[in-house]
C-alpha positions as CSV (number, residue, x, y, z in Angstrom):
1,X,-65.3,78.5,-81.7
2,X,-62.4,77.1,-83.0
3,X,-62.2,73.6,-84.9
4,X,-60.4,70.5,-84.9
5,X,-59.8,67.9,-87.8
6,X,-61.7,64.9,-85.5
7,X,-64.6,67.4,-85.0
8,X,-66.5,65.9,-87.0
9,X,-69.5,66.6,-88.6
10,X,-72.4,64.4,-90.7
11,X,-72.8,64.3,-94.2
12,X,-76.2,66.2,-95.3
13,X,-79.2,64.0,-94.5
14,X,-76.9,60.7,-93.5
15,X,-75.4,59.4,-90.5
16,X,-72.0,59.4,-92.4
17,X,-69.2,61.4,-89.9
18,X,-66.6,63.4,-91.8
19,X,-63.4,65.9,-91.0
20,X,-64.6,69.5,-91.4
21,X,-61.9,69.9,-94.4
22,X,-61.7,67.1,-96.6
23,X,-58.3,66.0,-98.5
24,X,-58.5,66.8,-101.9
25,X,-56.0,64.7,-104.2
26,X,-56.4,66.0,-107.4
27,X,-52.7,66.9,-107.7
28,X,-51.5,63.5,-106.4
29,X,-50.3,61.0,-109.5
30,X,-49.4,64.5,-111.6
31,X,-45.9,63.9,-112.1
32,X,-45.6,67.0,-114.2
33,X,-46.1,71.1,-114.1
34,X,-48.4,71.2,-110.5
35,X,-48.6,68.1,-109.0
36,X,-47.4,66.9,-106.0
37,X,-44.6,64.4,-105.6
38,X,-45.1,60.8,-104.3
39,X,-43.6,61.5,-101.0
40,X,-45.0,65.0,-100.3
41,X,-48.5,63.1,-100.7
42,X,-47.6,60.9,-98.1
43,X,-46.4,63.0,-96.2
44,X,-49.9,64.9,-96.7
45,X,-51.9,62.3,-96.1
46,X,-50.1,60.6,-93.3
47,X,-50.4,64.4,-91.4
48,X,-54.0,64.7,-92.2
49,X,-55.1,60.8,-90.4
50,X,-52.5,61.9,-87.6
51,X,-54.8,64.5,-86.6
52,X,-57.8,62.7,-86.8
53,X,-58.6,63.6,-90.6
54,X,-60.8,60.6,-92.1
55,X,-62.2,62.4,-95.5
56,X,-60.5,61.8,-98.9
57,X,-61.4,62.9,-102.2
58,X,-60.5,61.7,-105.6
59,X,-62.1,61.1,-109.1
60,X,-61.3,58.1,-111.7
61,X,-60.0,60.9,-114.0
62,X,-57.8,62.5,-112.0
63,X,-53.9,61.7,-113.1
64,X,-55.3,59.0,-115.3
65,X,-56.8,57.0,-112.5
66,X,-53.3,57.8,-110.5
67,X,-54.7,59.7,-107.9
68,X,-57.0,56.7,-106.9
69,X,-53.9,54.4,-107.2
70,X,-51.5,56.5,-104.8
71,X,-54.5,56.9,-102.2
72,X,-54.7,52.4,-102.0
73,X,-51.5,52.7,-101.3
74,X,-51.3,55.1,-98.8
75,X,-54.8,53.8,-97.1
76,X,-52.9,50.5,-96.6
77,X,-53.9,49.2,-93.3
78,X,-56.0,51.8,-92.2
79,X,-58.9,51.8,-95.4
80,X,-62.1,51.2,-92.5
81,X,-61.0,54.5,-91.0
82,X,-61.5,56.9,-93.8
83,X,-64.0,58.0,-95.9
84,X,-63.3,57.6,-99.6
85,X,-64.9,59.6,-102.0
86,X,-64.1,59.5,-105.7
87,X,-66.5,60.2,-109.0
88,X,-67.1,59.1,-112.5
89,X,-68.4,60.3,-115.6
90,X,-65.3,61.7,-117.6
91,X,-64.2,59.4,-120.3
92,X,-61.1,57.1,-119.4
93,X,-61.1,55.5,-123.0
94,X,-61.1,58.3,-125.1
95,X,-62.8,57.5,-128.8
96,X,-65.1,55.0,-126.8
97,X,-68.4,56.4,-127.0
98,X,-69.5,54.5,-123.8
99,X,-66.5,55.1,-121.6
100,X,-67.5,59.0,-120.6
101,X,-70.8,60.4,-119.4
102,X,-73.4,59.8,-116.8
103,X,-75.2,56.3,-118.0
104,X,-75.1,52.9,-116.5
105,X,-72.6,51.6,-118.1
106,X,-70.1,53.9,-117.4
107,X,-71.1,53.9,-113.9
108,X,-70.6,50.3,-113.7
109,X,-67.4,50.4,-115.7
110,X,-66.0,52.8,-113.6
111,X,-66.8,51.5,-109.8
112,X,-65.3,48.6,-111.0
113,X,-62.1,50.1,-112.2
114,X,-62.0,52.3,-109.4
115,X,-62.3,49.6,-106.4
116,X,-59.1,48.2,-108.1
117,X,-57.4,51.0,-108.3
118,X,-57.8,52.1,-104.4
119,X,-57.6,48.5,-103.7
120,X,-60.8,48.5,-101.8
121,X,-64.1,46.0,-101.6
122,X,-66.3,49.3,-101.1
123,X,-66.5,53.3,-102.1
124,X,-67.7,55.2,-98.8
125,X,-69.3,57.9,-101.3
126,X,-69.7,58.0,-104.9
127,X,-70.3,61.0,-107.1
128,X,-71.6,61.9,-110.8
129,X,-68.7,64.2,-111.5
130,X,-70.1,66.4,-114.1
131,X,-74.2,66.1,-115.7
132,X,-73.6,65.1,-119.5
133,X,-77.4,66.7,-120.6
134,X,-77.8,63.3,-122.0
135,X,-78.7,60.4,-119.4
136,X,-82.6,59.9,-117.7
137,X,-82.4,60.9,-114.6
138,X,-84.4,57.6,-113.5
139,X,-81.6,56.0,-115.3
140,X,-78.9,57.5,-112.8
141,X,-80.6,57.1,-109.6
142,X,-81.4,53.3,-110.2
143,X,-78.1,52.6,-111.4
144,X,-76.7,54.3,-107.9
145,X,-79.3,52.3,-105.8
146,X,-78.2,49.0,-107.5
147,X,-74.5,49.7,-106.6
148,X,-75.7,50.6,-103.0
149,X,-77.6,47.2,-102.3
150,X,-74.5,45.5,-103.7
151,X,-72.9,47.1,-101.3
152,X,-70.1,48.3,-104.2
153,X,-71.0,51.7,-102.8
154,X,-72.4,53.1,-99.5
155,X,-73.5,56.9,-100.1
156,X,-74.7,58.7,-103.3
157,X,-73.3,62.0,-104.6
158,X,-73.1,64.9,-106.8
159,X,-71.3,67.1,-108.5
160,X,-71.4,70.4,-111.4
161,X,-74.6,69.8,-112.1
162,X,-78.2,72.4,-112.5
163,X,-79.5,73.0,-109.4
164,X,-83.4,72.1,-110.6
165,X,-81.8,68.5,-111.8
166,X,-80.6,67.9,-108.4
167,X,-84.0,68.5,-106.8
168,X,-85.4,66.3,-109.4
169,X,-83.1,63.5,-108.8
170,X,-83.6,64.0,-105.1
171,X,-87.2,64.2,-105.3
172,X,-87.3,60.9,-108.0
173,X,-85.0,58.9,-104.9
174,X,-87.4,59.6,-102.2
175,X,-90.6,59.0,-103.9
176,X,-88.8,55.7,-104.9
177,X,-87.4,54.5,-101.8
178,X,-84.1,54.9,-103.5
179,X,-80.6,55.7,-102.1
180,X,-80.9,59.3,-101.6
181,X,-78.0,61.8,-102.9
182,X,-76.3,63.2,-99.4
183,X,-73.5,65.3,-100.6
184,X,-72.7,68.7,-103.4
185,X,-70.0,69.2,-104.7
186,X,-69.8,72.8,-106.2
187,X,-67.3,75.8,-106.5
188,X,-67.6,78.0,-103.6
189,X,-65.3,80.6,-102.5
190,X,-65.5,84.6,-102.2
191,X,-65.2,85.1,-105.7
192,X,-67.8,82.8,-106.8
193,X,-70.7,83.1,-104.6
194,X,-73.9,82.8,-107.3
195,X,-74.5,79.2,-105.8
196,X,-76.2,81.2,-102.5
197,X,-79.2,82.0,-104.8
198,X,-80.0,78.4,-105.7
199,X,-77.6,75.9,-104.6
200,X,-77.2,76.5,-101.4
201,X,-81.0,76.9,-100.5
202,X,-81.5,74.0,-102.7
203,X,-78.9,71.9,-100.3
204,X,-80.2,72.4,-97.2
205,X,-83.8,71.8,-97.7
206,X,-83.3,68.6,-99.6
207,X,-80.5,67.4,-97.5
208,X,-77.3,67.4,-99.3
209,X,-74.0,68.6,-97.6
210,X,-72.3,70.5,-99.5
211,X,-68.8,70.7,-100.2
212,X,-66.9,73.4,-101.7
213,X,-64.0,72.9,-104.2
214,X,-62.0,75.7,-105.6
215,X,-62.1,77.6,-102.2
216,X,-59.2,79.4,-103.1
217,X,-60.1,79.8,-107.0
218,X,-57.3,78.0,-108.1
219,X,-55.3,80.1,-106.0
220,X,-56.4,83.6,-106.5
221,X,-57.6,84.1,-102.9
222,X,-54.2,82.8,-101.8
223,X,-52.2,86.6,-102.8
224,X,-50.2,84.9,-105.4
225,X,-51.1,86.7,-108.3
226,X,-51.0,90.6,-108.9
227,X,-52.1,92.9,-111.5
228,X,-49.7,92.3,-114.2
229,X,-50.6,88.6,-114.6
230,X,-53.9,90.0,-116.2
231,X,-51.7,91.1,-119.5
232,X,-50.8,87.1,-120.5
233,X,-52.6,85.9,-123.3
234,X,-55.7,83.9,-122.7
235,X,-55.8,80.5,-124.2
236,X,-59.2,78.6,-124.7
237,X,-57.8,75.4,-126.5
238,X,-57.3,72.5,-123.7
239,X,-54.0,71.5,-124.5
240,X,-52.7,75.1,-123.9
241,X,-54.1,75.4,-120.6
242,X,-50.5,73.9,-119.0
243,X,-50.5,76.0,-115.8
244,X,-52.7,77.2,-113.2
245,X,-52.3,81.1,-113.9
246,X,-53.1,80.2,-117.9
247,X,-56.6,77.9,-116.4
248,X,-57.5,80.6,-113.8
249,X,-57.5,82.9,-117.1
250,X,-59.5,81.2,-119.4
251,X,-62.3,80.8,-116.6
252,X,-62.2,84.1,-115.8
253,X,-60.9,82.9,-111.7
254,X,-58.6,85.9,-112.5
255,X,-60.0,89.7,-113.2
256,X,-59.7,93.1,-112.0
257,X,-62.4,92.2,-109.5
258,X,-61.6,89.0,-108.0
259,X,-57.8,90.9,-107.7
260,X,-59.9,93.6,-106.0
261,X,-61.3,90.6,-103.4
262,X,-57.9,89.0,-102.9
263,X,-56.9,92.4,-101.8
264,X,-59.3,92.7,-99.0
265,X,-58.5,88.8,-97.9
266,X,-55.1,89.8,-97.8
267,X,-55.8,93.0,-95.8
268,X,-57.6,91.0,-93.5
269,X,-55.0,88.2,-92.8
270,X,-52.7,90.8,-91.8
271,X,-54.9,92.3,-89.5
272,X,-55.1,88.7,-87.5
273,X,-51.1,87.6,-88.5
274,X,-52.9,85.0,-90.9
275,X,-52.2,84.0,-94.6
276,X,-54.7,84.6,-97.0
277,X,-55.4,81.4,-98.1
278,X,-56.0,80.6,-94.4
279,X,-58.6,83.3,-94.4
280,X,-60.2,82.3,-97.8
281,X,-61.2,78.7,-96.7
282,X,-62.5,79.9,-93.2
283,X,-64.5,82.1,-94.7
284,X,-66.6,79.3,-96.8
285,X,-67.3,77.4,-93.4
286,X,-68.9,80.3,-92.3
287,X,-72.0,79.3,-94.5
288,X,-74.5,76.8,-92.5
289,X,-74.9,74.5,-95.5
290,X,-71.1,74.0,-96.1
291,X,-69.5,70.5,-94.3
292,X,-66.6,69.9,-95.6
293,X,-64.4,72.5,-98.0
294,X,-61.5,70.5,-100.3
295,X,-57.7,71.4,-99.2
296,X,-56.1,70.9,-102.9
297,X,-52.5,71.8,-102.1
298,X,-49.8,71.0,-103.9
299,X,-47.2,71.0,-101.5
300,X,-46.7,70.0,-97.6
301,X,-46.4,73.6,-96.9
302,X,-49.4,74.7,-98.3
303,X,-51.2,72.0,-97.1
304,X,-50.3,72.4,-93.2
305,X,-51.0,76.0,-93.7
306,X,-54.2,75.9,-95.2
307,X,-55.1,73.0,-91.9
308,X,-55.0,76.1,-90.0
309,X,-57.7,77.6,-91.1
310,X,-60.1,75.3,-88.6
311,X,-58.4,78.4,-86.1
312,X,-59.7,81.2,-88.1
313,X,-61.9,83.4,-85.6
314,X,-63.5,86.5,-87.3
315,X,-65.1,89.3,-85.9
316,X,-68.4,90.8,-87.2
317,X,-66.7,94.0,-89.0
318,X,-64.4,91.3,-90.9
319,X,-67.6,89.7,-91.9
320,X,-68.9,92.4,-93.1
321,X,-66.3,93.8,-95.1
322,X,-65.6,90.5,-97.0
323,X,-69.1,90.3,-97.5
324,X,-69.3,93.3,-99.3
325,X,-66.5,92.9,-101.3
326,X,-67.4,89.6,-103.0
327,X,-71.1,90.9,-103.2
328,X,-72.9,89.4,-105.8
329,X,-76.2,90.8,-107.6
330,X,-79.6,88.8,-107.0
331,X,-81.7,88.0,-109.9
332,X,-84.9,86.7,-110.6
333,X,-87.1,85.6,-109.0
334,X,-84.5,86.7,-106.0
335,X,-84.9,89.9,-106.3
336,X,-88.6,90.6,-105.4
337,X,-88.8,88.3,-102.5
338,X,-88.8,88.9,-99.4
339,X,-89.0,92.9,-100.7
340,X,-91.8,94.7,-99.9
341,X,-93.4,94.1,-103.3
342,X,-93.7,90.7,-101.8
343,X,-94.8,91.5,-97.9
344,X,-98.1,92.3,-98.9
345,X,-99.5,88.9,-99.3
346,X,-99.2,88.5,-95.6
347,X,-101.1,91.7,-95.0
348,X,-98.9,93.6,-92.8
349,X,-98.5,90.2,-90.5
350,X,-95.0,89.6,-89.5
351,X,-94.5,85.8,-90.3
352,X,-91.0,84.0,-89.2
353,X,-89.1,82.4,-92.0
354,X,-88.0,78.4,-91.6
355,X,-85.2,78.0,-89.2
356,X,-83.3,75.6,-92.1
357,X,-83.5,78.4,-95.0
């Protein structure tokens, strides 16, 4: 079955109703190297609602707060219709020791600056951005719950963050009668498929829709690298990280094996008179727990193409053999459950497993 952009579907354990491929506007405000341009943004955005899409995505750090400014603009008129999402926790003030990071402070800070910036009264969904190993957890969750009942935001979420600390936080929330975390936001594509041992699970069963970004890996999945870009010199220090190709190196998005898996996506996307990338980002909607993969394109072009991967029908064998390409090895504890070291315990009763895992 085929999809649709106004098919849409809730947000983890909420009511919230979203598009089945968010807008992803990290590339809007960049006026240099990858960005978009002002007007292919609008004319990205203005596409997207025309087909019913109501799910945007943006972060306070993203262009220096420009991404959140172009997306005010654009919502102009039509902000009750869609579904913001943006994040905080990377420093805006840089030297300021309480302008970065997960604490209170920052959160406030930041919603504040934020609602400005997107010109709105309210944030649909608002997510940790990256866990700074130094806030309470207690602290976080209260801090979201206090924006909720001020109605400054209306859904909780998270993002790059230890699976276990997610469960805590969830756990803390409920046992609290505070707002609840409904959405994930982790890398998920065919190369990067280790978040199916614990995130994944994790998701379902404490009801968190999850939402991939990266479905492409910066681009790998898409065809447009090749063998000979694995010879350019990796760079580690930030500032020399001034293109895709020289990020997708340094975080090792670009190998001998993850060529190896673009190879087979590409095989594959002729075999249906597809693209690859179209291929790439159906394939992540094929997992139960996924709602709502990010399109990051750059341009128009890629963005309208990428829209068509809602069309994507596989068959079984294609399944299988992109399966087994981007195969991943399970670890512990993983790998002896559900084996028949484990079995035993039920003494040779065959006993169903839960529908949602």
């Amino acid at each position: 079955m085929t999809l649709k952009l106004d098919d849409y579907r809730l947000l983890g354990r909420s009511g919230l109703r979203v598009s089945p491929l968010s807008l992803g506007t990290m590339t809007f405000g960049l006026q240099a190297g990858w960005g978009s341009s002002d007007a292919e943004a609008r004319q990205m955005f203005d596409h997207y609602v025309e087909r019913g899409g109501n799910f945007l995505d943006t972060a306070n750090f993203y262009a220096n707060g420009g991404s959140e400014k172009i997306i005010g603009e654009l919502m102009q008129g039509r902000r009750d219709r869609m579904v913001v999402a943006t994040k905080y926790s990377l420093t805006m003030q840089p030297g300021d020791p309480n302008a970065g990071g997960n604490h209170r402070k920052n959160m406030v800070r930041a919603v504040e600056a934020s609602l400005k910036r997107l010109q709105t009264d309210y944030i649909d969904l608002y997510y940790l951005h990256i866990w700074d190993n130094r806030t309470p957890v207690e602290e976080i969750m209260r801090a979201f719950d206090d924006l909720v009942r001020a109605g400054k935001i209306l859904y909780v979420g998270i993002s790059d963050t230890p699976a276990w600390q997610v469960s805590r936080m969830q756990a803390i929330a409920e046992l609290r009668g505070w707002s609840p975390l409904v959405a994930l936001q982790i890398p998920y594509n065919l190369t990067e498929r280790s978040v199916e041992l614990e995130f994944m699970p994790m998701a379902r069963e404490m009801g968190l829709g999850v939402l991939p970004w990266a479905p492409l890996a910066g681009g790998v999945l898409s065809g447009k690298y090749a063998r000979n870009d694995l010879n350019a010199p990796v760079e580690k220090k930030l500032g020399a990280l001034d293109s895709r190709k020289a990020i997708n190196l340094a975080r090792g998005r670009l190998s001998e094996r993850t060529l190896d898996i673009a190879d087979a996506v590409s095989a594959i996307a002729k075999e249906m008179n597809r693209t690859s990338a179209q291929i790439a980002l159906a394939w992540t909607l094929l997992n139960p727990a996924v709602v709502s993969p990010l399109i990051g394109a750059r341009t128009f072009a890629q963005f309208e193409d990428n829209l068509a991967a809602l069309d994507v029908m596989f068959t079984a064998d294609q399944i299988q053999r992109l399966d087994e390409v981007s195969h991943i090895e399970q670890c512990f504890p993983h790998d002896m459950l559900d084996t028949e070291i484990t079995k035993g315990m039920f003494g040779g009763v065959n006993i169903e497993k839960p529908r949602w895992r």
